[in-house]
TISEPA-652713 format. One record per atom (N, C-alpha, C): residue in one letter; x negated, y negated, z. Coordinates in steps of 0.05 Angstrom, whole numbers, plus 5000, padded with zeros to 4 digits. Layout:
AXYZ
...
//
This chain:
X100023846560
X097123816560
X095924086568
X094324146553
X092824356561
X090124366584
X091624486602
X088724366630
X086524626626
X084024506637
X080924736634
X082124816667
X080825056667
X080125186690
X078925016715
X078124806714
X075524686726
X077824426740
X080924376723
X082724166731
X084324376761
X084424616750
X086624756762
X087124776788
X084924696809
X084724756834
X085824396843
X085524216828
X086223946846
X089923936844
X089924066813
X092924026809
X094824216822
X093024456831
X094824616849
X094524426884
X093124316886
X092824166917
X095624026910
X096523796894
X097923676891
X100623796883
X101123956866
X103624146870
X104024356893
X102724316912
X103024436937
X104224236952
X103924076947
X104523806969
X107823836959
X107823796939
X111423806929
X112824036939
X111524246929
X112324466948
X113524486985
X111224396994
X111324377016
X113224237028
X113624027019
X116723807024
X119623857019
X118924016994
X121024156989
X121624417000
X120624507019
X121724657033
X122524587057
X121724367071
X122524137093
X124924007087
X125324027064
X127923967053
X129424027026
X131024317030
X131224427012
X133224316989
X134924097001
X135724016973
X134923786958
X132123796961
X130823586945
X131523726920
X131023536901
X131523566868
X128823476859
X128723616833
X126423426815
X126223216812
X128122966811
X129422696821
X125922636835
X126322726853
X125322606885
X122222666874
X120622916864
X118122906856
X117122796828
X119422686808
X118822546785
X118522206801
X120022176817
X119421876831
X116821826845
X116322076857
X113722066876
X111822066866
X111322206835
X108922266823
X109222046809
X110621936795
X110521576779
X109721406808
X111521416834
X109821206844
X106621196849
X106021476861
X102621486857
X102421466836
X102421556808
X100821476780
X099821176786
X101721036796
X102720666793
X100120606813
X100120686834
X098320656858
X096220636850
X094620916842
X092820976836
X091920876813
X093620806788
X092220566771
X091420376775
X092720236794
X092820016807
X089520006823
X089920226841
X087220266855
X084520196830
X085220406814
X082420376784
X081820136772
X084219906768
X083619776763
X082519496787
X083119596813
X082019386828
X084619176840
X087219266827
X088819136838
X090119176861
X091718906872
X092618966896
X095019186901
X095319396913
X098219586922
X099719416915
X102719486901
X105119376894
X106919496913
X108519376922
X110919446936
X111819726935
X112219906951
X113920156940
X116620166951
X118120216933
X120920226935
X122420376944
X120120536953
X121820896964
X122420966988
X124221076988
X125321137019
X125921447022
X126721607046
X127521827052
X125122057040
X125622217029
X124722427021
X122722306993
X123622206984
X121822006964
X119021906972
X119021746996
X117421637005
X115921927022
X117522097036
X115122247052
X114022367024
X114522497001
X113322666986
X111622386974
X111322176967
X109421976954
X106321916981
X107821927004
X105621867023
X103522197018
X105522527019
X103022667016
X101822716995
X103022576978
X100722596950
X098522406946
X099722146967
X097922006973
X094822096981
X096522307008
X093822437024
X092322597008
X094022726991
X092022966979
X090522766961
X091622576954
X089622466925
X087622436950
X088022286964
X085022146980
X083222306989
X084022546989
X082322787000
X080622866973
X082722836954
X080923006927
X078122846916
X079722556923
X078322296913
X075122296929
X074722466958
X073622306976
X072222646980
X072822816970
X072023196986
X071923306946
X073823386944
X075023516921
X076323626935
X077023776916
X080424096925
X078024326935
X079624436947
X078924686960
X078124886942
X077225166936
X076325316921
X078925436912
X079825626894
X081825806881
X079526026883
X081426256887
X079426536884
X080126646862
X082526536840
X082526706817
X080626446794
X079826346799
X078626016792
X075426036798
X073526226805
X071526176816
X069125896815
X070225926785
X068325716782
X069425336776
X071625306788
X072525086789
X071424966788
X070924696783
X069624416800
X071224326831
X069224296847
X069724306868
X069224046883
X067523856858
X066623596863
X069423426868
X068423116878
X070822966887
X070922916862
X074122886853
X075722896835
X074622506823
X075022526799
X074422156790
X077622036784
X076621776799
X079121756799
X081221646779
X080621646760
X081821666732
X082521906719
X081221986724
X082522376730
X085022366738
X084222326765
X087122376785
X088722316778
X089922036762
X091621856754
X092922016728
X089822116714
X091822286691
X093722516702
X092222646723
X093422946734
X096422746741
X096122646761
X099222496771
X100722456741
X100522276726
X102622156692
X102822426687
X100822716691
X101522896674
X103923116684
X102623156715
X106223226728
X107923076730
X107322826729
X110322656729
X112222816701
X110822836679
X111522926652
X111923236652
X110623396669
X111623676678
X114623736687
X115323516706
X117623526714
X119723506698
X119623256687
X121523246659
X121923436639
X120223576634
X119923786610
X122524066629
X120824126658
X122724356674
X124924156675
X126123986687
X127923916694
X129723976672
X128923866638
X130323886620
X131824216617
X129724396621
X130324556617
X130624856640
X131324666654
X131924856678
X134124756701
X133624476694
X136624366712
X135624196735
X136024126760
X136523926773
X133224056790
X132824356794
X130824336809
X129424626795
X128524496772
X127524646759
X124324736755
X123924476756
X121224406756
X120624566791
X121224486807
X120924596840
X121124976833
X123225046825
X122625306818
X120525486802
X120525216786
X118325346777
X115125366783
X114325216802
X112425196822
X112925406840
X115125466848
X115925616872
X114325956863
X115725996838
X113126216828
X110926226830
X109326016827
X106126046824
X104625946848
X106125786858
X105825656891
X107125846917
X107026036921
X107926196949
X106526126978
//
């Protein structure tokens, strides 16, 4: 998917969060952030459409990286993302939350694409570049 300038600052909040766990625990795999970002997608549809939270199934490192994407969504949902300085003109408004849900399905699908072609923590490296 091709993201505008104006997406770039919420989707970097949320690939920071993966980042960030993954360095709390360095042998997470892409495994662990393709589960986290499908269980929020699931959540947060759920939320849009009004339905009740479904069970989550996740445990260990799974579950802490699904709870901070949790946080960041609720921050983006409720503030927006913070500014980018190479981004000036972002949107800075709270994120809608059918948005968010796409941003989540669309890294869930980021991962898969690196993982395919980069291996077990591919996708994580490749964040690791643009995320310092």
């Amino acid at each position: 998917m091709k993201w505008k300038d104006e997406d770039l600052p919420a989707l970097r909040e949320l690939e920071t969060a993966v980042v960030r766990v993954w360095r709390a625990n360095p042998a997470m795999t892409d495994y662990v952030a393709e589960r986290a970002y499908e269980a929020a997608y699931r959540a947060q549809r759920r939320r849009n459409r009004n339905q009740e939270p479904e069970a989550i199934s996740l445990t260990g490192v799974d579950l802490e990286l699904f709870d901070e994407l949790l946080q960041v969504g609720e921050r983006l949902l409720a503030h927006g993302p913070a500014p980018m300085k190479s981004i000036p003109d972002g949107n800075l408004a709270p994120v809608d939350p059918e948005k968010l849900a796409v941003y989540l399905r669309e890294l869930q699908r980021s991962v898969q694409r690196h993982t395919k072609d980069g291996g077990r923590q591919g996708y994580l490296i490749f964040l690791r570049r643009f995320l310092n």
